[in-house]
Structure formats: structure tokens, C-alpha cells
matplotlib code that plots the C-alpha trace (Angstrom):
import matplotlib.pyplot as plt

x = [-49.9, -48.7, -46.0, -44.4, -42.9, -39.7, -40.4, -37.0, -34.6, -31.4, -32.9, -32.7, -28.6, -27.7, -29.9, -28.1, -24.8, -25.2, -25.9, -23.2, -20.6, -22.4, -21.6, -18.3, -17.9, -16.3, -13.4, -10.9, -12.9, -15.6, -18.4, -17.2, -14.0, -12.3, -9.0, -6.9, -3.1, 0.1, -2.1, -3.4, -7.5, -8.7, -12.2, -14.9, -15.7, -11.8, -11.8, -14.6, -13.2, -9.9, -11.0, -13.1, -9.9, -8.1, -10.6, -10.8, -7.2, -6.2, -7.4, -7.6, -10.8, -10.0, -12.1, -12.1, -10.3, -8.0, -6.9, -6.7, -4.2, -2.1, -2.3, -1.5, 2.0, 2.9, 4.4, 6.7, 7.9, 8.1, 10.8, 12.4, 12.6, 13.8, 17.1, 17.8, 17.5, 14.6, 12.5, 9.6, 8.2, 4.5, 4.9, 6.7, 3.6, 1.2, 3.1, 3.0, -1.1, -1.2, 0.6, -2.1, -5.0, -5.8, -5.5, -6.5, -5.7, -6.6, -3.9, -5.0, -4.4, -1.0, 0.0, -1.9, -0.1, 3.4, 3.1, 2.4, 5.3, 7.6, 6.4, 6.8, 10.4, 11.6, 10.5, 12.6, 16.1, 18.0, 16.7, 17.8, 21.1, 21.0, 24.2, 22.8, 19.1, 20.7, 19.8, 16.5, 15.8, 17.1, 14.6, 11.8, 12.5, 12.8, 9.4, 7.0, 3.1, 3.5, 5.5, 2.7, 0.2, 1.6, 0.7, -2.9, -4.4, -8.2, -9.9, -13.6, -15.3, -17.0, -13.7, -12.6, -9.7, -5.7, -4.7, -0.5, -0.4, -1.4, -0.9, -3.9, -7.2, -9.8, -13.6, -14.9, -18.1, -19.1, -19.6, -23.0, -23.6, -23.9, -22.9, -25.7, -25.0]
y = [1.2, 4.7, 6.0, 9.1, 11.2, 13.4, 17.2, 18.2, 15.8, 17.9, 18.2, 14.6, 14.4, 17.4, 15.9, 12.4, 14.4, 16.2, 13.2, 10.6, 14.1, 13.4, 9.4, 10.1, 12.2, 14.6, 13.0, 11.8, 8.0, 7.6, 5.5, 1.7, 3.1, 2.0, 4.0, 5.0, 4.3, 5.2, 6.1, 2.8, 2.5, -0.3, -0.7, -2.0, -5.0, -6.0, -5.0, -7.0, -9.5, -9.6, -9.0, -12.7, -14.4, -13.0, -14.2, -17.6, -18.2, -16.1, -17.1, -13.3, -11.6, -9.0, -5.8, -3.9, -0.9, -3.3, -4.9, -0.8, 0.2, -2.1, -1.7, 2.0, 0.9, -1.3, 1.6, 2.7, -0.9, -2.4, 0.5, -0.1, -3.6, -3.2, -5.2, -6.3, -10.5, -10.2, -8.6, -10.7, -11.1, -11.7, -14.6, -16.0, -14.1, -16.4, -19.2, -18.6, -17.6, -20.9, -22.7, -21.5, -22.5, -20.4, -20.2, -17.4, -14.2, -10.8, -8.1, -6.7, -9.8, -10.1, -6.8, -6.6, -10.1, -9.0, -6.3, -8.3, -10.9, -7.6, -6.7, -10.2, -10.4, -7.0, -8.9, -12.0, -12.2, -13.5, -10.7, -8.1, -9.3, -9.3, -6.5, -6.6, -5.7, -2.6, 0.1, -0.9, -1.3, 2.4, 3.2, 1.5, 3.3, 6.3, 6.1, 9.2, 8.7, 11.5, 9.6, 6.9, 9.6, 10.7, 7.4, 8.1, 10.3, 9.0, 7.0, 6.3, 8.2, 5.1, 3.2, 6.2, 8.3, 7.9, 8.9, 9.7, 9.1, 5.6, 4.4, 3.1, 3.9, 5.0, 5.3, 8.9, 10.8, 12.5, 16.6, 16.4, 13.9, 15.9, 14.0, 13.3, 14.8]
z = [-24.9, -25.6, -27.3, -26.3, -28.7, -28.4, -29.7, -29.3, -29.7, -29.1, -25.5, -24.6, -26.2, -24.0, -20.9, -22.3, -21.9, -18.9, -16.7, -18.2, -17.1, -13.3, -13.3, -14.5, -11.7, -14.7, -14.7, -17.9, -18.0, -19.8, -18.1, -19.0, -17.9, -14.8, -14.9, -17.1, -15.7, -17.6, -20.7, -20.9, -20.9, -18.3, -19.2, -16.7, -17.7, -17.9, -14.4, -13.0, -15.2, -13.2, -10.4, -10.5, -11.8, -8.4, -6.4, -8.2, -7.6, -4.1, -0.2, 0.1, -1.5, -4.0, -4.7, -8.0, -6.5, -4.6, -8.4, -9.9, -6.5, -7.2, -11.5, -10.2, -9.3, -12.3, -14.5, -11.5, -10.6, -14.5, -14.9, -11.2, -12.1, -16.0, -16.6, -13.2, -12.8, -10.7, -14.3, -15.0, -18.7, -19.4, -20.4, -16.7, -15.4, -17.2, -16.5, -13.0, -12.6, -14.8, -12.1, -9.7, -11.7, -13.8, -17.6, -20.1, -18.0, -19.0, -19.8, -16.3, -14.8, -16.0, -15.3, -11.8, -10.9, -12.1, -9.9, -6.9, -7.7, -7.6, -4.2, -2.7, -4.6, -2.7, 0.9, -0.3, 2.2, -1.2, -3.6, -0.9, -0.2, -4.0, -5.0, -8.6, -7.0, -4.9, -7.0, -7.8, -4.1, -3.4, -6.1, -5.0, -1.5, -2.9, -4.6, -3.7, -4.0, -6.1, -8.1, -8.8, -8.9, -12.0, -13.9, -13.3, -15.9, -14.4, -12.0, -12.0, -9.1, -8.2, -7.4, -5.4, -5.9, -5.5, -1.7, -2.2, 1.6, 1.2, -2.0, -2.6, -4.2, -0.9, -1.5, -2.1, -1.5, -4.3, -3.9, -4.1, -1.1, 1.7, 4.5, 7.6, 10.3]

ax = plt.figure().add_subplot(projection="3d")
ax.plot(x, y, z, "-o")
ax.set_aspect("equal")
plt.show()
């Protein structure tokens, strides 16, 4: 067995360097970041971590950039939904994923989950009717992309990138794919 040595050692940290700034796709995540939303760090293996606990507990399969599009809406909606009767606490959050089976969710999770008990709330016939939940709703249809967009100081290029249009987090090619053709 051979053992290669390293003459220049301040080679291999800048080489080291240069290609964890090409995975990152130079963003603002590091690589075991997923996203960083609202100034909060959502790491990768949180992600895939939530992401399982969706899947264990939904009919519909969740995708890690299905979980960090709707995470990209929690800041917005937690401060459309603050003080009305309709605001949900972690803790109700927990208790409902625990009613669904499953125990020990992940600070993703909760958020992630609050978020989608929000959006089923504002479809609810009672909650819209609702005159204390009127101005929240005007909120909430006044919401921009460009106002979620804001929340999203990084995504991780391999997750894709925040479409305003949409709302959602769409697969990107990398610059330096050329596509066929």
C-alpha cells in the first residue's frame, strides 16, 4: 500500500474550499444546510428527518422541498394568525401530530405542521364566516410572494430555488449544466 503525501497543504484547503462554494451552489447555506427561513438554520438531516415523519403519518408523499415550501410560509402566517382564536401553540401542534401517530416531532415538524393546520383552517366555512378572523383573512389575501420571499435568507441549490409566482420551492439547473439540446 502506498501513501501519498501532501507537499502543499494550503493547496488542498483552498481546492477543499473552492468545491464546497460549487455544492453550495454559493449560496448563504452551508453544505448540511437545507434553508435558512426567517433567520432560522434548518439543517439537513432535520429536514430528511421531517420529511420521514410526514410520510409516516400522511397518505400523501412528502418531498424535502415540498416540507421547506411550505416552512417558507410559517413566518408570514404565524404573524397573520397571532392573537386571533384560530392561533395555534406548539404544544396544540404536538398534540395534534400525536393524535396522528406520531410522537417526538422535530422543531421542523412542528412548524411545517402548524403551517398546514393554518391553511386548512382558512378553507374551513366556520373560520371564514369568522368576524374575529376578517382581518387576518384580508391579510392572508393580501400576501405577495415577495412577501414570503423575504423570509428566505438561503435555500440549498439542490432543493431548488423560491419561484414568487408559485409559492413554492421548483427544482433548478445549476449554471454550469448546460442543457442538451
Amino acid at each position: 500500500m502506498r501513501t501519498q503525501t501532501l507537499s502543499k497543504p494550503r493547496s488542498v484547503i483552498a481546492v477543499s474550499v473552492l468545491a464546497a462554494a460549487v455544492l453550495s451552489g454559493c449560496s448563504t447555506v452551508s453544505a448540511n444546510e437545507a434553508a435558512i427561513i426567517d433567520g432560522q438554520s434548518i439543517g439537513e438531516s432535520e429536514l430528511q428527518e421531517t420529511t420521514e415523519q410526514f410520510n409516516s403519518i400522511s397518505p400523501d408523499p412528502a418531498t424535502p422541498s415540498t416540507v421547506l415550501s411550505q416552512r417558507t410560509l410559517t413566518p408570514v402566517v404565524d404573524d397573520i394568525m397571532a392573537g386571533t382564536s384560530e392561533e395555534l401553540t406548539d404544544q396544540e401542534v404536538g398534540e395534534v401530530l400525536a393524535q396522528s401517530g406520531l410522537d417526538n416531532p422535530t422543531p421542523l415538524t412542528i412548524d411545517v405542521a402548524r403551517t398546514i393546520l393554518y391553511t386548512s383552517a382558512f378553507q374551513d366555512p366556520e373560520v371564514l364566516a369568522d368576524p374575529e378572523m376578517a382581518d387576518a383573512l384580508e391579510q392572508l389575501q393580501e400576501l405577495t410572494g415577495d412577501d414570503i420571499a423575504a423570509g428566505i435568507d438561503g435555500i440549498n441549490p439542490r432543493y431548488g430555488e423560491y419561484d414568487t409566482e408559485t409559492r413554492t420551492i421548483v427544482p433548478g439547473v445549476p449554471e454550469w449544466i448546460e442543457p442538451a439540446g
